[in-house]
C-alpha positions in Angstrom: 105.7 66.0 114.6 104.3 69.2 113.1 101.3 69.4 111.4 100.3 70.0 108.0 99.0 73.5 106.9 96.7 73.7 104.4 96.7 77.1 102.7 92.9 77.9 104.0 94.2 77.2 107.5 96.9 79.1 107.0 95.0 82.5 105.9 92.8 81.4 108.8 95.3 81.8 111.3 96.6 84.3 109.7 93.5 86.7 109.8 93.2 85.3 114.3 96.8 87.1 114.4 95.3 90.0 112.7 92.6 90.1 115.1 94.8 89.9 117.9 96.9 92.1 117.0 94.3 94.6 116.6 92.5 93.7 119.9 96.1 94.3 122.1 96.5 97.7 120.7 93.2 98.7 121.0 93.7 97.3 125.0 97.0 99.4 125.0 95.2 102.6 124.0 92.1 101.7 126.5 94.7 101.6 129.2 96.5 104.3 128.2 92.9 106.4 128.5 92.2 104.7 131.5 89.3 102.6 130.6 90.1 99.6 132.3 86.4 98.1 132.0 87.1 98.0 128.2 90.7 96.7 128.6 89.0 93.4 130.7 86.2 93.2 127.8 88.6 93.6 124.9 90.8 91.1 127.0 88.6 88.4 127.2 87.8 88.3 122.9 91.3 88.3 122.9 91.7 85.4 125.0 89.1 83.5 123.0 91.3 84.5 119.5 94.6 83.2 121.5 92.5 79.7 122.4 91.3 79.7 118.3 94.7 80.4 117.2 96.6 77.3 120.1 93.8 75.1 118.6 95.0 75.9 115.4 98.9 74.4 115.9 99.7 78.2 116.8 101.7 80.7 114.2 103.6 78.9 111.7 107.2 79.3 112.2 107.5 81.1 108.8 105.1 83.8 111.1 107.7 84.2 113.6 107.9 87.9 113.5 103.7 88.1 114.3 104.7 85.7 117.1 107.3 88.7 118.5 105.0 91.3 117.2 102.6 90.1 119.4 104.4 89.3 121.9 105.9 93.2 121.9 102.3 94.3 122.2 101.7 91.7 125.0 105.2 93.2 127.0 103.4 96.5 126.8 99.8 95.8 128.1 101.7 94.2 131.1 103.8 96.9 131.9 101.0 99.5 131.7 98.4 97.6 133.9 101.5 97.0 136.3 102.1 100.8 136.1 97.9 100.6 136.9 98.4 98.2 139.9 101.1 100.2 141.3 99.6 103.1 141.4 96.5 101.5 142.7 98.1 100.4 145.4 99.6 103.6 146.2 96.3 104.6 146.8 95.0 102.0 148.9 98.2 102.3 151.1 96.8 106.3 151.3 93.4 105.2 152.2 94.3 102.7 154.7 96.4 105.2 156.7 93.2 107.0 156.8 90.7 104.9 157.0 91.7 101.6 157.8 92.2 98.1 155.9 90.4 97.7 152.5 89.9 94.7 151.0 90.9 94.3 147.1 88.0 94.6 144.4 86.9 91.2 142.7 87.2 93.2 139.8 90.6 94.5 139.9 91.4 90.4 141.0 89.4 89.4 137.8 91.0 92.0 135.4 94.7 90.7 136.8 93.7 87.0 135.9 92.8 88.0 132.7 95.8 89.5 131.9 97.8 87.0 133.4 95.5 84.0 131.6 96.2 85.9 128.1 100.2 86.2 128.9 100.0 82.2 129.9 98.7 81.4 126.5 101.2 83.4 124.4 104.3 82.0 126.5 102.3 78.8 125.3 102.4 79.7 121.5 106.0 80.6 121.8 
């Protein structure tokens, strides 16, 4: 049984998707500068918008195209911090061949939870 929108709710939820939105390509162009400090901050407000907006009954199915839109934006953040990870671990392969084993940062552990947490949460909205 779906719930009933009311028309502030609506605009509500409306204005979390806008946030979002915003958030995800303001991660995409942190990445793309590599500023991956500010990726994990501006991943964790979005995570908070995704639990507002799941709290919320998610998007509205007449909002299906935000729901794609943001899933678009979500593709892309994943395939650049793969793109990160890989080439990360390019690296580390390098250093290990010269230095011996490294372990993995907490932080670069952290960030990848984060990104996989957010990703979760949309495949839940969908």
């Amino acid at each position: 049984m779906e719930r009933e929108r009311l028309p502030g709710a609506e605009q509500e939820t409306r204005e979390l998707v806008a946030s979002l939105r915003h958030l995800l390509e303001a991660q995409l162009a942190a990445g793309r500068e590599g500023n991956f400090t500010r990726v994990e901050r501006l991943g964790k407000r979005a995570s908070t918008i995704v639990d507002a907006i799941v709290q919320r009954g998610g998007i509205a199915r007449s909002r299906v195209d935000a729901g794609r839109d943001l899933e678009k934006l979500y593709g892309e953040l994943i395939l650049l911090l793969r793109a990160q990870q890989a080439d990360v671990h390019g690296r580390l392969k390098q250093l290990r061949r010269v230095n011996g084993p490294l372990a993995p940062t907490e932080a670069a552990t952290k960030r990848e939870e984060i990104v996989f947490a957010a990703w979760l949460r949309m495949e839940c909205i969908r």
